[in-house]
Structure formats: structure tokens, C-alpha cells
N, C-alpha and C positions, 0 to 999 in steps of 0.2 A: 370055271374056277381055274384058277393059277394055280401052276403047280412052283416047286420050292424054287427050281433054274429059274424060271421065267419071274418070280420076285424080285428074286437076288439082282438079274439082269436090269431089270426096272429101278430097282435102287441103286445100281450102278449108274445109268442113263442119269437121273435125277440128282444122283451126287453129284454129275459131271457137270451138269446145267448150272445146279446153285454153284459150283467152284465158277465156271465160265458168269457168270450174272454178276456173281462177285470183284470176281475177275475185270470185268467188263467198268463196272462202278471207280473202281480203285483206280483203272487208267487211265479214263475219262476224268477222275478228281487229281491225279497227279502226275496224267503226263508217264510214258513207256518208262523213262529214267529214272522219274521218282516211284516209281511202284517195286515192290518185291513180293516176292513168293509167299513170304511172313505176311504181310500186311494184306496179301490177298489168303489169305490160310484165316487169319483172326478175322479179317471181314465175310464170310464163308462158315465160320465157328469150326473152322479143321486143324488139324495139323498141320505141317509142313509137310511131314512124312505122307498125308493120305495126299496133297495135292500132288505128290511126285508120281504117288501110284496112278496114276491119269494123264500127266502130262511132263514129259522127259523135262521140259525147261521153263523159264519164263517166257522166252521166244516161242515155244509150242502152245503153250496155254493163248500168248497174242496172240496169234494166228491161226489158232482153231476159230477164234472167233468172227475170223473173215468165211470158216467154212460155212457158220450159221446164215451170216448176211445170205452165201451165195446161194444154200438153199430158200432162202426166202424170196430171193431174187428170181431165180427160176420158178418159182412159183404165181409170181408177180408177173413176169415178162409171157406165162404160158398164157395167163388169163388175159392178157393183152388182146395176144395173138387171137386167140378166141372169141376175144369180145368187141373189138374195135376194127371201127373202118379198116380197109385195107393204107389207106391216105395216111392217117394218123397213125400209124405202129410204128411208124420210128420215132417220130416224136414223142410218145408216150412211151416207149421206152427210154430215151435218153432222160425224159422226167423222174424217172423211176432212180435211174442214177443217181441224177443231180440232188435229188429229196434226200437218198442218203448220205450223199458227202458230207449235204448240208448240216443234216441231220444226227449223223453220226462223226465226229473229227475223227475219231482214232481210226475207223474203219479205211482211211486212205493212207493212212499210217501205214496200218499194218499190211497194206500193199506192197509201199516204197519200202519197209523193209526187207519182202521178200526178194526183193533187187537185189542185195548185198548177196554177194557170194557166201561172204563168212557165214552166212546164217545158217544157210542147208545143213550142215552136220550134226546143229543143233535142235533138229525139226524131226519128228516122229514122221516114220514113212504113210504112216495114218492120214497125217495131217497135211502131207504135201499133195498126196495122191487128191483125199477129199478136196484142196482149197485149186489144187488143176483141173481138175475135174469140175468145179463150181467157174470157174474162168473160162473153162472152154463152152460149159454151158452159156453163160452172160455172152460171150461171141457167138455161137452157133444161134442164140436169139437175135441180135444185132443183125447176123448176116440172113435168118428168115424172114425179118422183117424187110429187107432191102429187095429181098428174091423175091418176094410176095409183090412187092412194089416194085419190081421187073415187070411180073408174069401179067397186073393188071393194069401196064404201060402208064405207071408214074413216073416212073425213072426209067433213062436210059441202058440198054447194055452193059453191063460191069461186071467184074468179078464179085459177087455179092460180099468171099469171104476176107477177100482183100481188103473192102470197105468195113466189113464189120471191126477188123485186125485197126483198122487205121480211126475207126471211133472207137476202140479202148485205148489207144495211144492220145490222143486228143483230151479225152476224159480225164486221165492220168496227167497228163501234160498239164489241163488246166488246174486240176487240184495241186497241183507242186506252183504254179506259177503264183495259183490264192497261197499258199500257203508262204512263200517268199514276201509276197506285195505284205501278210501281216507281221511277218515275223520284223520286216523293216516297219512296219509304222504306216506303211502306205495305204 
């Protein structure tokens, strides 16, 4: 049995989900610019005021939502690593990527925003720690997979974390370059 904290705690977690699900709907239907706090608050059935008590900004609220992806991603990239040839672990995870850019627009969004300097001051120390912390995971997978495929002489000699560093750069690279080729038409 629960006691009264560990409720309260649980409805706090679960009011945070529905504000982020909601949250998540709202910028996916219009877009970082066209969304506000309000329209994620009524689609939510909240306040303005409870989604503040949860997330400092509308820039915080984006970008928690990259924390969720990265916990799912490490979760995804572990069963990889565990379940699959040593041959295929980079490949299947670069999949695992690519399904979600594909899959998700806004989620390389709220990447490329966290590029912008301006943003950090607007970001709960919550949310930057959690969404580095999920980045350095998604790297430290990338570069086990590469070490794994050292040690069982698929690849040659490398700094594994180098290469890991330089397939999030590429990833990154290529969803700005997709992201340009539609914006023009191309």
C-alpha cells in the first residue's frame, strides 16, 4: 500500500506526462512558434498556472521532451547491445536514430534548439542535466558499439569515443540538411 507522499509523488509524475503528451500533440500540430503554454494547458484540461508549476518555460516543457526520447533510447540501444550480433550494433543502432527523426519531426527540433545560446537561461537545471545526461548516453552507446566492434576485429584501431562524437554530428548534420532540402521545396 501507498502511503499519502508516494500518491501525491505519483500524481505529480502523471500530471507531468499528460502536460508533456499534450505538450508533445500541440507542437507536432503547430509547429515550436505556433504552440503556447495556453493551448498546451487547455489541451492538457490545466491551467496555465499548474503547467508553470512543472516547467519554468515553453522552451523547458520542449525540451524535457527530448529527455523522454533519450530515456527510451537508451533503453533501446542497451537491448541492442545485448541482443544482437556484435557486426550489426552499429547499424541497428544508427536505425534506432533514423526511425526517430523520421518519426518524430519535432524531436530534432528540439535538439537544434538547444544549440542556441539564448536558450540555456530559459531551461530548468532539471531538464538540461536530464536531456545531457540522455546525450551522453546515446554517445557512450554509439561508441560501445564501435569498441565492441574493435575488440571482435571488425573495425579497425580507433578512438571509439571520437567516432561515436562524430556519428552524432553527422546525424545531426543530416537532419538539418533534410530539414533545409523541405523547407526549400526540394
Amino acid at each position: 500500500m501507498t502511503n499519502a507522499q508516494e500518491r501525491k509523488a505519483q500524481e505529480r509524475q502523471a500530471r507531468r506526462r499528460r502536460i508533456q503528451e499534450s505538450a508533445r500533440t500541440v507542437f507536432t500540430e503547430r509547429g515550436y512558434a505556433g504552440a503556447s503554454i495556453e493551448l498546451i494547458a487547455r489541451a492538457a484540461q490545466l491551467s496555465v498556472g499548474a503547467i508553470y508549476l512543472y516547467f519554468r518555460s515553453k522552451e523547458d516543457l520542449y525540451v524535457s521532451l527530448v529527455e523522454d526520447t533519450m530515456t527510451v533510447f537508451d533503453a533501446e540501444m542497451a537491448h541492442v547491445r545485448d541482443q544482437t550480433e556484435v557486426s550489426s550494433r552499429l547499424r541497428a543502432t544508427w536505425s534506432i536514430l533514423v526511425r526517430w527523426a523520421e518519426k518524430d519531426p519535432e524531436g530534432p527540433r528540439i535538439l537544434r534548439l538547444l544549440a542556441q545560446p539564448a536558450i540555456r537561461p530559459q531551461l530548468s537545471d532539471e531538464v538540461v542535466l536530464a536531456v545531457s545526461a540522455g546525450i551522453s548516453r546515446v554517445q557512450d552507446h554509439i561508441g560501445a558499439c564501435v569498441a565492441d566492434g574493435i575488440h571482435a576485429g571488425i573495425y579497425r584501431q580507433v578512438n571509439a569515443r571520437e567516432i561515436a562524437d562524430l556519428a552524432w554530428s553527422v546525424l545531426l548534420g543530416s537532419l538539418d540538411a533534410a530539414e533545409m532540402q523541405t523547407n526549400l521545396g526540394n
